[in-house]
C-alpha positions, -999 to +999 in steps of 0.1 A: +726-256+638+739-257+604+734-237+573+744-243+537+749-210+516+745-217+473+772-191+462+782-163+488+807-147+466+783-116+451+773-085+469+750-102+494+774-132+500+794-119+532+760-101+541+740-134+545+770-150+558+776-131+587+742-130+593+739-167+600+770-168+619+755-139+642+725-161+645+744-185+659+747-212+624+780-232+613+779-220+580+793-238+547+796-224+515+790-240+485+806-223+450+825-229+424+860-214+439+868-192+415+870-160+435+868-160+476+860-129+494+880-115+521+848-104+540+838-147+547+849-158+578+882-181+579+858-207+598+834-209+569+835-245+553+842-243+513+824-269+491+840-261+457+822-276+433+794-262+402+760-260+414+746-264+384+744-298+380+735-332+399+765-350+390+785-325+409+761-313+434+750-346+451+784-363+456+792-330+479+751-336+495+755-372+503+752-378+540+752-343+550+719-325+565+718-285+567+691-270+593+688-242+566+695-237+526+701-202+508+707-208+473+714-179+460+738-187+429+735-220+406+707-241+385+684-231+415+662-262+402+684-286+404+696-274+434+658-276+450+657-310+435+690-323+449+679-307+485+648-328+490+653-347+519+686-327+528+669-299+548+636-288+560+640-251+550+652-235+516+653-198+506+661-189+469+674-160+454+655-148+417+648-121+406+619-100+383+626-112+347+597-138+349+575-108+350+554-103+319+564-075+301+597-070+317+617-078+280+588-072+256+562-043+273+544-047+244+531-084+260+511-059+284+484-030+281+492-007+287+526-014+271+554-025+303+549-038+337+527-026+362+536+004+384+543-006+411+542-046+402+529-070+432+542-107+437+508-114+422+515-096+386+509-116+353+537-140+346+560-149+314+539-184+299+560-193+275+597-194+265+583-175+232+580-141+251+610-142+268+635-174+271+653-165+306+621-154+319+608-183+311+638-202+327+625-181+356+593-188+362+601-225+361+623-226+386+599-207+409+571-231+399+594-260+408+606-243+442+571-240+453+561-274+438+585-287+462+569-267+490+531-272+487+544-311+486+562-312+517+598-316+508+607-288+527+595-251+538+601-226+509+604-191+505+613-170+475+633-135+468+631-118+439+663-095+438+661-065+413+697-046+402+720-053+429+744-026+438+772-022+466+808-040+475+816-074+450+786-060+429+786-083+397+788-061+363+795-034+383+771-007+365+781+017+386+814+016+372+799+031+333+790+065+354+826+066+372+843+060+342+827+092+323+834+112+356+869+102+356+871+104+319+853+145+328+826+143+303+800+172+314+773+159+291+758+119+291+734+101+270+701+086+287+678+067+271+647+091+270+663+115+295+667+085+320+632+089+335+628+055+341+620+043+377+643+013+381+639-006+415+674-016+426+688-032+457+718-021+482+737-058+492+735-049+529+697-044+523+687-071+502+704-095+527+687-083+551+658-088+540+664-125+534+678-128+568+639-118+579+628-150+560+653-170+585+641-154+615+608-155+603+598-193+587+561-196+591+552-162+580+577-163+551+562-202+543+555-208+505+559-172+493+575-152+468+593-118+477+599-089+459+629-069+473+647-036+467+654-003+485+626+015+501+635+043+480+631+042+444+649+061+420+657+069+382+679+064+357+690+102+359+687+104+400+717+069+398+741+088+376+737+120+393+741+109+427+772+088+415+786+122+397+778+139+433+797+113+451+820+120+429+823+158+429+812+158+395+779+172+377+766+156+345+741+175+317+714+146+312+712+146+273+680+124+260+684+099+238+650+082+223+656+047+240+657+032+204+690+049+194+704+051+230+728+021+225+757+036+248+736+037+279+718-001+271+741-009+302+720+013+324+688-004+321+686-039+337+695-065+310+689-043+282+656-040+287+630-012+276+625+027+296+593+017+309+592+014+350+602-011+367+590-007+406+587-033+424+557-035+451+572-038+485+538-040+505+541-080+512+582-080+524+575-047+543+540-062+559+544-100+567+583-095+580+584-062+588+614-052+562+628-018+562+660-002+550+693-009+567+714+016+548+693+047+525+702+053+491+715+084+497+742+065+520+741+031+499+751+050+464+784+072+478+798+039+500+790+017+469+811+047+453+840+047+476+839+008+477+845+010+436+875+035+437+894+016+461+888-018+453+878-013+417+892+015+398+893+000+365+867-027+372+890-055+366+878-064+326+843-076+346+832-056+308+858-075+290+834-094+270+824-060+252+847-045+227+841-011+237+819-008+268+816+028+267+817+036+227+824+073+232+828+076+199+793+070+188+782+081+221+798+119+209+777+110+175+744+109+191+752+136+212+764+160+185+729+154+170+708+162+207+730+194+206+721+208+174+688+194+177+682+212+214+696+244+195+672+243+168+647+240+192+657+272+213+652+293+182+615+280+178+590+310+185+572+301+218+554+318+244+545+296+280+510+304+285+504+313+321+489+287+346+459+294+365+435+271+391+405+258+367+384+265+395+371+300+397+382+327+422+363+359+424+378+388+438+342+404+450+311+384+463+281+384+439+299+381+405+286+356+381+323+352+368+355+358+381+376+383+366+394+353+343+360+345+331+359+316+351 
């Protein structure tokens, strides 16, 4: 048997690699060569080339036939196009953007996505709302075009905020720097209550590797994936800290000023949630965790410090990634405004059961004139 993996240089790569080998696959990997992982087998076939395009996609295709296609990097529509008639069996790797009200909550009422959001949610309809949600959708219309017209059997993943070894953009690296750096106090957007669904490598491979061992009951559907285990903005940076030895002060910012900790919400998006429904993945193919968070977050942790202490520029596009200069701004104004607040006259009201509880039988009221 013979599997083709699209990319298998990110987090999940080696994951989904392996796995096929283990299933007993001759795997070949199709990317564009500029980084190789140590973690691929030596025996893995190489197809350097950009799979992005059909003038160098289909010279590498002709003549070849794969039992079983994960695309999981590339122009994933011109990759489904360039597969027909290559394989009976494709498995794509997207992810949530081409969710309404992912990049403008206001689309929705109420105002974000829903909580938690099903396969099934309303979708981006135009490239007005959102442009790479739009992008997104169409490739998942084209995917299961394909499908539902017998090219092949499809099946779809939405990945949400990848984390773990070879993690691309490396988030987690924004937390370890202000450990390292020993700053005590960091600025969340609106005190980083936002439930963000994200996804340990090991896991999220796995639960595409359910899709291969499962093809009919995985036929013609779209995925939503993550950890079990959601958690917020404020639980990620403190369980980095922790792993870390450190303790942060979560300082809120209101999310419209909190332009040093953009970063820490998937592509700049807004604080409200984004949880992902797991009922379908966890029901039709049975997916559970392979690694917890509270394991996934301190080996993604140690991964970083010894293979990434300085995160190797992946941030170089940015001219200051971490701004602590206007970071130290907006939190020099949440200190004085927090001790302003403190000197406010206030007295907590003491909380009582609404429902009455009478201390003698007969009374008409209870002795709180309930």
């Amino acid at each position: 048997m013979k599997a083709l993996v699209v990319g298998g240089t990110g987090p999940t790569g080696p994951y989904l690699v392996n796995g096929l080998i283990a299933r007993g696959y001759e795997v070949a990997m199709m990317h564009r060569g500029t980084h190789e992982l140590d973690e691929n087998p030596p025996e893995v076939e190489h197809i350097h080339t950009d799979p992005h395009f059909r003038e160098t996609i289909d010279p590498f295709l002709e003549g070849r036939k794969f039992d079983i296609v994960i695309a999981t990097y590339g122009r994933i529509r011109v990759i489904a196009e360039a597969l027909i008639g290559i394989t009976p069996r494709l498995i794509t790797i997207g992810g949530p953007p081409s969710y309404r009200g992912m990049f403008n909550p206001q689309d929705n009422f109420p105002p974000g996505m829903p909580i938690p959001t099903p396969e099934n949610a309303q979708r981006i309809e135009s490239s007005e709302e959102a442009s790479f949600g739009w992008l997104i959708r169409q490739t998942e219309d084209t995917v299961l075009g394909f499908h539902h017209a017998g090219h092949y059997n499809a099946s779809l993943f939405r990945y949400p905020m990848v984390y773990g070894p070879n993690s691309i953009g490396s988030m987690e690296w924004l937390i370890m720097k202000r450990v390292q750096d020993k700053r005590r106090q960091i600025a969340l957007p609106d005190f980083g209550l936002s439930v963000v669904s994200r996804g340990y490598a090991e896991n999220m491979a796995h639960a595409v590797l359910l899709a291969v061992d499962n093809p009919d009951a995985s036929a013609g559907k779209i995925y939503n994936c993550a950890d079990e285990q959601a958690i917020t903005v404020a639980h990620w940076a403190q369980m980095i800290a922790r792993a870390m030895d450190w303790e942060f002060e979560i300082c809120g910012i209101p999310d419209a000023y909190a332009h040093t900790s953009r970063d820490f919400l998937p592509l700049d998006t807004s604080t409200h949630h984004q949880l992902m429904d797991l009922y379908n993945i966890k029901n039709d193919l049975g997916y559970r965790d392979i690694v917890p968070v509270q394991k996934a977050v301190p080996l993604t942790v140690e991964w970083m410090l010894k293979h990434r202490p300085d995160n190797e520029g992946r941030f170089s596009h940015k001219a200051d990634p971490l701004n602590y200069a206007l970071e130290d701004q907006l939190l020099a104004i949440y200190n004085e405004a927090k001790e302003k607040m403190a000197k406010l006259p206030f007295r907590r009201k003491e909380v009582h059961h609404p429902y009455p509880h009478p201390k003698a039988p007969g009374l008409a009221r209870d002795h709180r004139n309930r």
